[in-house]
TORLOFI-31138 format. One line per field, with one value per residue: x, y, z of N, C-alpha, C in turn; residue number from 1. Coordinates in pm, whole numbers, plus 50000, padded with zeros to 5 digits. Each point is the difference from the previous one (the first is absolute). Layout:
nX (X, ...)
nY (Y, ...)
nZ (Z, ...)
caX (X, ...)
caY (Y, ...)
caZ (Z, ...)
cX (X, ...)
cY (Y, ...)
cZ (Z, ...)
nr (NUM, ...)
This chain:
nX (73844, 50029, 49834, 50110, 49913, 50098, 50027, 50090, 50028, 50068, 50020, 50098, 50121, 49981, 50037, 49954, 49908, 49997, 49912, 49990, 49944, 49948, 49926, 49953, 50083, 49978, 49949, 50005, 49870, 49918, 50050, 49929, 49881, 50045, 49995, 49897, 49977, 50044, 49980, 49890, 50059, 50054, 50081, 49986, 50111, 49935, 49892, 50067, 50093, 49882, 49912, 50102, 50036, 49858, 50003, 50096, 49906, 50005, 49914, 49970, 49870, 50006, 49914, 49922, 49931, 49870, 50092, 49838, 50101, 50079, 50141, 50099, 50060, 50080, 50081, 49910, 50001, 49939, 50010, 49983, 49892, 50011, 50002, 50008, 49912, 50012, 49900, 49997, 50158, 49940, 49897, 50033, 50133, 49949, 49871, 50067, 50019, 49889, 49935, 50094, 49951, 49922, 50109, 50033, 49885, 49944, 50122, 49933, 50075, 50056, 50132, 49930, 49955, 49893, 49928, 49878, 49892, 49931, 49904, 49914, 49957, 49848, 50043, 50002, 49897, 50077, 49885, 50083, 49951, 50021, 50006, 49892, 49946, 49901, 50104, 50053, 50052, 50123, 49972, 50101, 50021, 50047, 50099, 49938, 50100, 49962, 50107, 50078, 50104, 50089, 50142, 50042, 50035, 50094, 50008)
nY (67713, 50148, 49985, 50020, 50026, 49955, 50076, 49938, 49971, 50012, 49911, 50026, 49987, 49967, 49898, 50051, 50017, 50148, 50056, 50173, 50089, 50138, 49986, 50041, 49996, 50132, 50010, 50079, 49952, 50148, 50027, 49879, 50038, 50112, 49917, 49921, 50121, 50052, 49914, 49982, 49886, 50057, 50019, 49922, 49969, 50009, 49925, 49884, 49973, 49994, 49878, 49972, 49980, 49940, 49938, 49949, 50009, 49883, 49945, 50041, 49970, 49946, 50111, 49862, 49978, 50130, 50038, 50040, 50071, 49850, 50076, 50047, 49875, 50079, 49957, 50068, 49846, 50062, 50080, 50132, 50044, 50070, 49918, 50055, 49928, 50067, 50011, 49974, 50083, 50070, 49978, 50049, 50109, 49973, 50014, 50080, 50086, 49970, 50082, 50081, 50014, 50041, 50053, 50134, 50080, 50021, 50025, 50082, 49983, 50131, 49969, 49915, 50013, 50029, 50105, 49900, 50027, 50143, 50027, 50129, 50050, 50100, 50085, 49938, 50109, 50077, 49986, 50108, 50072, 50113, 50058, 50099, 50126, 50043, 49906, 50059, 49906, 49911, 49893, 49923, 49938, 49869, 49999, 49857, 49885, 49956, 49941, 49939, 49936, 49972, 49946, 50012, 49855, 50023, 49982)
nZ (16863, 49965, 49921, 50024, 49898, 49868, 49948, 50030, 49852, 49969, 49923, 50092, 49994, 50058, 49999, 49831, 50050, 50020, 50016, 49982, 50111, 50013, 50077, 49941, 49858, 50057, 49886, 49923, 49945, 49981, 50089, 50079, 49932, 50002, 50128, 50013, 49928, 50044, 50106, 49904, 50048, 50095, 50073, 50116, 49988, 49849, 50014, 50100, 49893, 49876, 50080, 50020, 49877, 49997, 50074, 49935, 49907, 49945, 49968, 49946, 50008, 49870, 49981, 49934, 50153, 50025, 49864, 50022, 49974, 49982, 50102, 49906, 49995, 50031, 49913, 49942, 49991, 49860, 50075, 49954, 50082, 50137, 50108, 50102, 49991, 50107, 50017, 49872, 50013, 50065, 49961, 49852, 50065, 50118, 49898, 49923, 50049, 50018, 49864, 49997, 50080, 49913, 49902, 50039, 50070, 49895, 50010, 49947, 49917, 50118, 49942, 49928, 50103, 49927, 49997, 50047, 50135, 49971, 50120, 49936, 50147, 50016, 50103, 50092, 50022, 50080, 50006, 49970, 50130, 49941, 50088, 49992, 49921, 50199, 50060, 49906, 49861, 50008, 49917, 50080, 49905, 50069, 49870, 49944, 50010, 49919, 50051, 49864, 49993, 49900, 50040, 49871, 50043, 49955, 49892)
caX (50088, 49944, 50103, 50053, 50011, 50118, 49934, 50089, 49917, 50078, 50022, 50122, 50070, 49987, 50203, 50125, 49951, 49973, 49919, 49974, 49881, 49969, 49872, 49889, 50139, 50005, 50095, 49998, 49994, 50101, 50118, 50042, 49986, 50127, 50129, 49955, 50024, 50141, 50078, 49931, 50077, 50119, 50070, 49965, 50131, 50013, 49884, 50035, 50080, 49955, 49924, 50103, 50038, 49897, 49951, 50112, 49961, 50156, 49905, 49853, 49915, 49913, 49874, 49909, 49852, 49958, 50130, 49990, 50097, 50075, 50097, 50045, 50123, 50123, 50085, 49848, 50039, 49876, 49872, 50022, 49950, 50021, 49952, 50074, 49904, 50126, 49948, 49951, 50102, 50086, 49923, 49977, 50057, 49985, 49930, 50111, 50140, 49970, 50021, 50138, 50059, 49914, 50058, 50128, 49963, 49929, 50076, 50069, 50134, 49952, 50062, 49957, 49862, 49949, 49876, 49954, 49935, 50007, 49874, 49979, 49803, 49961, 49919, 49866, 50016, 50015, 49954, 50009, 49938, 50088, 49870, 49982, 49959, 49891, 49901, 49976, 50094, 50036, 50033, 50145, 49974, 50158, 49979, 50111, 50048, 50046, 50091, 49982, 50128, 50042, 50129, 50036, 50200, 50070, 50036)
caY (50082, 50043, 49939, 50112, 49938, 50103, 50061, 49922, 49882, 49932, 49840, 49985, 49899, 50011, 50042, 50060, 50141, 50049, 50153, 50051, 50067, 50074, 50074, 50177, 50128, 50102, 50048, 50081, 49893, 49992, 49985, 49893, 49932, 50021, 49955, 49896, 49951, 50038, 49898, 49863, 49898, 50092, 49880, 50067, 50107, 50147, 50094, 50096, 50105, 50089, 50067, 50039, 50129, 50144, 50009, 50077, 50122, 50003, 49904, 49977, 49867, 50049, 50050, 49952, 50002, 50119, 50086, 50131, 50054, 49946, 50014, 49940, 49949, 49933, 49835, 49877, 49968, 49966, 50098, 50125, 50032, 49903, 50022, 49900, 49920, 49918, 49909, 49881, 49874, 49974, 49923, 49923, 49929, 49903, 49885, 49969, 49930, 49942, 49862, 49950, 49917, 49823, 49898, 49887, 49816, 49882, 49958, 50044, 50061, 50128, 50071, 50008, 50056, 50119, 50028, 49958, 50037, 50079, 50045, 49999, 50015, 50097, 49909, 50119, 50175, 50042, 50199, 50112, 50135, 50105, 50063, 50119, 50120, 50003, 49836, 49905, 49914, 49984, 49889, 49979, 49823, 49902, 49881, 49906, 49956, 49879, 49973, 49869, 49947, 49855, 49956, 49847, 49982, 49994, 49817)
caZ (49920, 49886, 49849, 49924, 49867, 49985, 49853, 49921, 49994, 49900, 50071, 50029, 50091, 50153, 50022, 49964, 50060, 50185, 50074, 50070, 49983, 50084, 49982, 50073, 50059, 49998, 49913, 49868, 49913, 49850, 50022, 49976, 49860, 49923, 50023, 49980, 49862, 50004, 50041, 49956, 49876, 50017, 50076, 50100, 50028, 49912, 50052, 50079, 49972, 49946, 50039, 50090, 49914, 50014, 50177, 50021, 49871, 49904, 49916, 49998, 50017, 49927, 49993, 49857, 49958, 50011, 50071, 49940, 50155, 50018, 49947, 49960, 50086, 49915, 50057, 49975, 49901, 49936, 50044, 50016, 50107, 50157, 50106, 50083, 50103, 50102, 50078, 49943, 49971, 50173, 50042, 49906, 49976, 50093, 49965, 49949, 50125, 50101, 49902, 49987, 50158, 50005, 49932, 50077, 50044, 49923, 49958, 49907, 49977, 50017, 49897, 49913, 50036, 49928, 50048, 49887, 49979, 50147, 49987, 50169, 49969, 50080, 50110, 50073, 50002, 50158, 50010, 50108, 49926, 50079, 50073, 49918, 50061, 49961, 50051, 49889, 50041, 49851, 49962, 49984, 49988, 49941, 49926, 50079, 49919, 50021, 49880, 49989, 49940, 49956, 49965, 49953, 49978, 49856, 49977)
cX (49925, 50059, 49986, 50040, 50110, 49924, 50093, 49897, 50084, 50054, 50138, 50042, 49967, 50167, 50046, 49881, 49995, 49934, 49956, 49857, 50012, 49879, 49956, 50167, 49959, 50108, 49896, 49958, 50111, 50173, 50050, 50003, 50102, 50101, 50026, 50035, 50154, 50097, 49920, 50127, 50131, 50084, 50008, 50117, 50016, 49861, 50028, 50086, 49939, 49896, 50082, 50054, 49873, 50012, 50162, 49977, 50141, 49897, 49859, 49899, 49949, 49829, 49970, 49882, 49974, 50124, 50007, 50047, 50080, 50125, 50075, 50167, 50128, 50025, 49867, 50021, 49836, 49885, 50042, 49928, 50016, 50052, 50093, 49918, 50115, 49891, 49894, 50080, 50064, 49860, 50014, 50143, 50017, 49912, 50118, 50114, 49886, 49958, 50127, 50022, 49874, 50035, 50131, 49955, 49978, 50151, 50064, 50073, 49950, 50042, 49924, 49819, 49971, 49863, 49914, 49889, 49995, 49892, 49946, 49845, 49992, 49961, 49840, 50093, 49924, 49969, 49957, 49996, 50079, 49887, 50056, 49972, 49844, 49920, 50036, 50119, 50044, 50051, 50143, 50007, 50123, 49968, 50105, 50015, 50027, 50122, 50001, 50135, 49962, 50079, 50045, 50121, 50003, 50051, 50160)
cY (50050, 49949, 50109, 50007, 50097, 50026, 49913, 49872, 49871, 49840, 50018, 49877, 50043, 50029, 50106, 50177, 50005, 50083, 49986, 50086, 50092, 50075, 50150, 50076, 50095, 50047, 50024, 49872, 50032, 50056, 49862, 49928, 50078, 49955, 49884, 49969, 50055, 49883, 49878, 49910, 50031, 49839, 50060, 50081, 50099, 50087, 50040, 50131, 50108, 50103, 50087, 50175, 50069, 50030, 50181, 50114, 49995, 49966, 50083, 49947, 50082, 49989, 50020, 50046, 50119, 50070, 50137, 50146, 49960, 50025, 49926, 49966, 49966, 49870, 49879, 49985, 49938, 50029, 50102, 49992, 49845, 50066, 49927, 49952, 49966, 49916, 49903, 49918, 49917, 49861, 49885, 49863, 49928, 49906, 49883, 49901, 49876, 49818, 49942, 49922, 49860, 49963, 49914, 49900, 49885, 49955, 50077, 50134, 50115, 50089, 49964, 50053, 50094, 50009, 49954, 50110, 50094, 50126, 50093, 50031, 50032, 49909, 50109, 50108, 49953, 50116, 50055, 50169, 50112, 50095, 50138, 50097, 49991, 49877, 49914, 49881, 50012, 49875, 49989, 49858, 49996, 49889, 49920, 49898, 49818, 49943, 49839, 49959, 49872, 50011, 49871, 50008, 50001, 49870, 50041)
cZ (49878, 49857, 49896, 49848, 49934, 49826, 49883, 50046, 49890, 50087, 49983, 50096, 50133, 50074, 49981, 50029, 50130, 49992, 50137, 50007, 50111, 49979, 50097, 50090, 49997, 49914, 49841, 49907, 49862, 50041, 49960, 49886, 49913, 50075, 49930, 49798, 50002, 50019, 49981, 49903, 50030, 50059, 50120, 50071, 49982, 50070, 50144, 50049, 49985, 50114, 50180, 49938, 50011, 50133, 50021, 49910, 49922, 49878, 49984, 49923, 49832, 50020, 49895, 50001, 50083, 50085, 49949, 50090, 50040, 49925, 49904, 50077, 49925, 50016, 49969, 49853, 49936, 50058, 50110, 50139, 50062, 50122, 50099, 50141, 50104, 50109, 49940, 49940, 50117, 50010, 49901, 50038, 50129, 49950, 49889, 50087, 50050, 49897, 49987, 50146, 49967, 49902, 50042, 50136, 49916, 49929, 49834, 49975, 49944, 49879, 49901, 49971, 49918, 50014, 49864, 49976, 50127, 49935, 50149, 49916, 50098, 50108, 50080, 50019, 50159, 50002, 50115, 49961, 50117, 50039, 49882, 50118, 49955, 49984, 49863, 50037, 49814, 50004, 49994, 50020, 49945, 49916, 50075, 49853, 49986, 49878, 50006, 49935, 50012, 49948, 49937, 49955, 49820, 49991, 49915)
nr (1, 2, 3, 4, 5, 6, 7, 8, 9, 10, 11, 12, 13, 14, 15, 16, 17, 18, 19, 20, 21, 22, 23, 24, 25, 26, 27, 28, 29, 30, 31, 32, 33, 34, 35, 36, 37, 38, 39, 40, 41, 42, 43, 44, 45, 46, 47, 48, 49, 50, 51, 52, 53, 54, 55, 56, 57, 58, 59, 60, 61, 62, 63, 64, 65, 66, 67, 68, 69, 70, 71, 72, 73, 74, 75, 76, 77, 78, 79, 80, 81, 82, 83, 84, 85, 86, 87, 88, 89, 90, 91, 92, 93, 94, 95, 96, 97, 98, 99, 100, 101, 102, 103, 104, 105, 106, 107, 108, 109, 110, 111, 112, 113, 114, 115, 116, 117, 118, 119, 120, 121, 122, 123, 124, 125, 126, 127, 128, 129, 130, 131, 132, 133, 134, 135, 136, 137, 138, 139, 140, 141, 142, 143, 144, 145, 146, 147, 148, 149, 150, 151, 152, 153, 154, 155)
């Protein structure tokens, strides 16, 4: 089995956390990392809610970091430009749903769960090239994605 190291590093209870991990998604790094600070500390009910409202375009994801062109969205509350990523919430939030199912194996109480810590990072680029005119080719490469949660109960 692969040992799969998580970027949280802090000495917690063992009991009272669960994560999760998904690695090389085909999906948008910095999509995710603004998903990712959007719903960091949230409680996990409310983020799924939340990240359910982008997938539906009722919500959209604020865009902090190079949102140069980036519309501005009504209904965004403390930062003007964002985006509605519908398929990096659709991934973010099965890694989500899926910490929440190893906590309730390990025995703890789902309502009080809040995301301690949640992270993604680049994974390998899958590169691939589209044929041109005249023999040439052009570079068309996929980023892929790795995300990381950790869920801890409220006392």
């Amino acid at each position: 089995m692969a040992n799969n190291k998580y970027a949280y590093n802090k000495e917690v209870d063992e009991a009272k956390t669960a994560r999760a991990m998904a690695k090389s998604l085909k999906i948008s790094p910095k999509h995710c990392v603004e998903i990712c600070n959007a719903i960091r500390g949230m409680d996990v009910v409310k983020a799924k809610a939340y990240l359910e409202d982008v997938m539906e375009m009722k919500k959209s994801v604020p865009f902090k970091r190079h949102n140069k062109k980036v519309g501005h969205r009504k209904g965004q509350e403390g930062w003007p430009s964002g985006r509605y990523p519908v398929k990096a919430a659709e991934q973010v939030l099965k890694v989500l749903e899926n910490a929440e199912a190893n906590a309730e194996y390990k025995g703890m109480d789902t309502e009080k769960l809040f995301i301690e810590h949640i992270s993604s990072h680049r994974g390998i680029v899958i590169r691939g090239y589209i044929p041109r005119a005249f023999g040439r080719m052009t570079p068309f490469n996929t980023p892929t994605t790795h995300i990381q949660i950790v869920l801890q109960e409220a006392n």
